[in-house]
C-alpha positions as CSV (number, residue, x, y, z in Angstrom):
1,X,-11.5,7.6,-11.9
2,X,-9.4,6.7,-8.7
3,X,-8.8,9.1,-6.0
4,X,-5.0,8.9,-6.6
5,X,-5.8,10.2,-11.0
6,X,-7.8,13.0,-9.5
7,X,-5.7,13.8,-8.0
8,X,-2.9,14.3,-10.3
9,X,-5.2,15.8,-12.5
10,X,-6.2,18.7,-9.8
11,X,-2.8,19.5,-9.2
12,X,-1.7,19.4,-13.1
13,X,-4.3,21.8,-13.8
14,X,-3.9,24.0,-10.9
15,X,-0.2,24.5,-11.6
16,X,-1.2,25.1,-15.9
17,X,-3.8,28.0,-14.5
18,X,-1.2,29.2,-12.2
19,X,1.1,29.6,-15.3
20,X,-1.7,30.7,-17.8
21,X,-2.0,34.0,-15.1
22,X,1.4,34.7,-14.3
23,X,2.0,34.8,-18.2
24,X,-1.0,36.7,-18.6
25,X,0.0,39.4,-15.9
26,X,4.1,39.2,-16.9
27,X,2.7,39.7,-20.9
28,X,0.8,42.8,-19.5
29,X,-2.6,41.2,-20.9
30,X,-4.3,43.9,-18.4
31,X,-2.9,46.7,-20.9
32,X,-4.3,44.4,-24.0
33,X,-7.9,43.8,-22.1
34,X,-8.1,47.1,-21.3
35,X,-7.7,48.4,-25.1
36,X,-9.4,46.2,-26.8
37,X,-13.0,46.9,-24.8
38,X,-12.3,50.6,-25.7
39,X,-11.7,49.3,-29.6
40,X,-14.5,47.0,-29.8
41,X,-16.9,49.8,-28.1
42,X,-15.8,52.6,-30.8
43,X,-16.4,50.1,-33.2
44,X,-19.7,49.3,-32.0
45,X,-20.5,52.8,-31.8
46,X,-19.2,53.3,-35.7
47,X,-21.7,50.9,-36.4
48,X,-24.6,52.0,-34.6
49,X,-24.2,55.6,-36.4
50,X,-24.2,54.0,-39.8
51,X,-27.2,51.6,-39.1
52,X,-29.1,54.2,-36.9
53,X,-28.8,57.7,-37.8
54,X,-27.5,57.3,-41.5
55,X,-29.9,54.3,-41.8
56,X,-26.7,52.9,-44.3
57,X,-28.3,49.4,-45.5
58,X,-25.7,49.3,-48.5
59,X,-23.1,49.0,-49.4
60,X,-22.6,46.1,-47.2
61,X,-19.0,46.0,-47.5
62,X,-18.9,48.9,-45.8
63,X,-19.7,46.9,-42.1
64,X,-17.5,44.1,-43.4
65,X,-14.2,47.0,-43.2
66,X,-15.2,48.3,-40.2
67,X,-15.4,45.1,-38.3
68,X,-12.0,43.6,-40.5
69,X,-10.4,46.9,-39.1
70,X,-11.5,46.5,-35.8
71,X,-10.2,42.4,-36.0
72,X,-6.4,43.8,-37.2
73,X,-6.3,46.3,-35.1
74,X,-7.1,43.8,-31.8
75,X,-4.5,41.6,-33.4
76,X,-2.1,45.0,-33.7
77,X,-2.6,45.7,-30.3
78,X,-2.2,41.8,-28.7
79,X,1.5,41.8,-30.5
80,X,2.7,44.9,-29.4
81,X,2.0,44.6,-26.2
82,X,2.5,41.1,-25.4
83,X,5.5,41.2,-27.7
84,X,7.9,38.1,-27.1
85,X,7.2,35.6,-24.5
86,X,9.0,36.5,-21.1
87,X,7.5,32.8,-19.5
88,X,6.7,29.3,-20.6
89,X,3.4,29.0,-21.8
90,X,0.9,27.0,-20.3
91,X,-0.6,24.0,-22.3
92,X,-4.1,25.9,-21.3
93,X,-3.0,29.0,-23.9
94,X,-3.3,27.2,-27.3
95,X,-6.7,25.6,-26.2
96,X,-7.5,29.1,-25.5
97,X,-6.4,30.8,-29.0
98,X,-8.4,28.0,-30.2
99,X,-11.6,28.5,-28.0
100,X,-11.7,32.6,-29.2
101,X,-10.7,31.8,-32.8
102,X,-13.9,29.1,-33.5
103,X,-15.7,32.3,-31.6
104,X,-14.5,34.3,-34.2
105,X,-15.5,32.3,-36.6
106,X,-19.0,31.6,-35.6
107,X,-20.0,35.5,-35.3
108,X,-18.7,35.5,-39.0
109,X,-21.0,32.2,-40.2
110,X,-23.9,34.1,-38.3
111,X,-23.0,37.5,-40.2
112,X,-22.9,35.3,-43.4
113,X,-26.5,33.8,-42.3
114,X,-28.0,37.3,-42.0
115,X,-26.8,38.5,-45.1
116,X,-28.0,34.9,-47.0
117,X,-31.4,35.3,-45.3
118,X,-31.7,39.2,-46.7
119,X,-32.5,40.1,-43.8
120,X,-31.4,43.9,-42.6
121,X,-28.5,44.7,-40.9
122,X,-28.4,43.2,-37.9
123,X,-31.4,41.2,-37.3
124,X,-28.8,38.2,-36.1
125,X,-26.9,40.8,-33.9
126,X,-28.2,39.2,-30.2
127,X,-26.9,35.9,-31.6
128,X,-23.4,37.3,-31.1
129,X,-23.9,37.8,-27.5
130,X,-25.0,34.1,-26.8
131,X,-21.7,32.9,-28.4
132,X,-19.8,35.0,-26.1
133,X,-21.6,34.1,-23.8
134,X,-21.0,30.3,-25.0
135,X,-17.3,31.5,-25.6
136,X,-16.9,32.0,-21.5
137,X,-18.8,29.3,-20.7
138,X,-16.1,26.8,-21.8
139,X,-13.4,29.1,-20.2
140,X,-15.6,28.3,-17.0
141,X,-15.0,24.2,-17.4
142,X,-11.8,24.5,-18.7
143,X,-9.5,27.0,-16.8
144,X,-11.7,28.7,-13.6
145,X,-15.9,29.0,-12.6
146,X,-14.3,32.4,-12.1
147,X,-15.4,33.2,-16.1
148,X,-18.8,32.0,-15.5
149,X,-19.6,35.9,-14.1
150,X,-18.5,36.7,-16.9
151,X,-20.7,34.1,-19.2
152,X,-23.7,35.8,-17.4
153,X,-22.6,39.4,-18.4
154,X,-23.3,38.5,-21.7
155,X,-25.9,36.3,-21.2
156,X,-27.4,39.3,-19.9
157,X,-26.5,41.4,-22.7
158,X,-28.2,39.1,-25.3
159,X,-31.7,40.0,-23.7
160,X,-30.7,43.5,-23.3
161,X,-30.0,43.5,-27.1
162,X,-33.4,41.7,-28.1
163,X,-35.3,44.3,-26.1
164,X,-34.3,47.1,-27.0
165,X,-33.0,46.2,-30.7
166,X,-32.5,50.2,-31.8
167,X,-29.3,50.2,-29.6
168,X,-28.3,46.2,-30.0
169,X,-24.8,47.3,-31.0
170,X,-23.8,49.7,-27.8
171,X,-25.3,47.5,-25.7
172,X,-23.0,44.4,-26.8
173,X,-20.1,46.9,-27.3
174,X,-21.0,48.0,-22.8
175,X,-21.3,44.3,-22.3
176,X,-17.6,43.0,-23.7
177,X,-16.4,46.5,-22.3
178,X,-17.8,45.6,-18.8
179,X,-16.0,41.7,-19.1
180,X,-12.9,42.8,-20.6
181,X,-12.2,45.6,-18.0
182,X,-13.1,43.6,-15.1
183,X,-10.6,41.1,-16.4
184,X,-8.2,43.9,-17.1
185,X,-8.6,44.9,-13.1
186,X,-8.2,41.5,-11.8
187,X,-5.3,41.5,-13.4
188,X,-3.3,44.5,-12.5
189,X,-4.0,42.8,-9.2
190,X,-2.4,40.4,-9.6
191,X,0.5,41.9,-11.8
192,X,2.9,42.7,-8.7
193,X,2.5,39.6,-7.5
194,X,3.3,37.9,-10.5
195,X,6.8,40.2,-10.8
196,X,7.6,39.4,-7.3
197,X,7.5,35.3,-7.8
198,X,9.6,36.1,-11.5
199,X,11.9,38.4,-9.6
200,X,12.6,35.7,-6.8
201,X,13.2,33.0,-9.4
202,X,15.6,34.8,-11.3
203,X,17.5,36.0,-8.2
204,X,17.7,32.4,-7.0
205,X,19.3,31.5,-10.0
206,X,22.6,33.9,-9.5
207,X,25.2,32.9,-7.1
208,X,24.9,34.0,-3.6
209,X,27.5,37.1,-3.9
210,X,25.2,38.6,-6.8
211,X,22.1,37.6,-4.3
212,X,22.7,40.7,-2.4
213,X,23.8,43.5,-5.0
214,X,20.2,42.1,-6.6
């Protein structure tokens, strides 16, 4: 690769990461991150009551609800919140839907392999935590080594979850509630500085008179 394609590449990404955050902090994703570690945690903790203290091995479907809930409500919360795009969206957003969808999908196939293997509810739960961890891991090479902390988090969570398997489901509810407030921190951060650079670019858009009154 020649210095001079490097480059170009360096800055193109640069400027789609810059975008990916501004539209993350203009769509209030801080608000969404913030919610959804609370909803995954009281889902968690539904289903550490029914597998710990009511000891619920079947009906089966039950856990299949709660977690189906617990996916439409995240979905619920993402598009009221975000609602209709205020910016142009990055070409980094749809890799990313795409990244957290296969992740979705994955938990699912190892849900499906636990079940297939009869084995009790939820001997395959530590798995979950490695493909999160896997999950941030390629947020790391593709948008910022700033998600690698994050990758660790869970990483850490898996072992947590292994070792002390009567709690595996709080534990992995703390961990993603840990990540996805952190994130939800950065981001408010940043959130004023984001309304700042949209509030200069619309201004410099009106003519010069309206400049002033604005």
């Amino acid at each position: 690769m020649s210095k001079n394609l490097k480059a170009r590449y360096e800055s193109l990404h640069r400027e789609m990461v810059e975008q990916f955050e501004r539209t993350a902090a203009l769509e209030h994703h801080w608000l969404i991150y913030a919610l959804l570690g609370w909803e995954h945690l009281a889902t968690c903790a539904v289903s550490q009551y029914l597998v710990q203290v009511k000891e619920l091995q079947y009906p089966r479907w039950l856990y299949v609800v709660v977690w189906l809930a617990q996916i439409c409500v995240a979905l619920l919360t993402i598009k009221f919140i975000s609602g209709r795009s205020r910016t142009e969206e990055s070409p980094i957003e749809p890799i990313n839907k795409r990244i957290w969808t296969m992740f979705l999908f994955l938990c699912i196939n190892v849900t499906v392999l636990n079940v297939t293997a009869g084995q009790p509810i939820f001997v395959f739960m530590p798995a979950l935590a490695a493909l999160s961890a896997f999950g941030f891991t390629f947020m790391t090479s593709l948008i910022s080594r700033r998600f690698m902390a994050a990758g660790f988090v869970m990483f850490a969570t898996g072992i947590l979850m292994a070792k002390f398997r009567l709690y595996e489901f709080l534990i992995y509810g703390a961990g993603w509630l840990v990540v996805l407030q952190t994130l939800s921190v950065i981001l408010w951060q940043r959130r004023r500085l984001a309304w700042g650079d949209q509030f200069a670019t619309d201004s410099s858009s009106l003519p010069l008179s309206d400049r002033v009154l604005v």
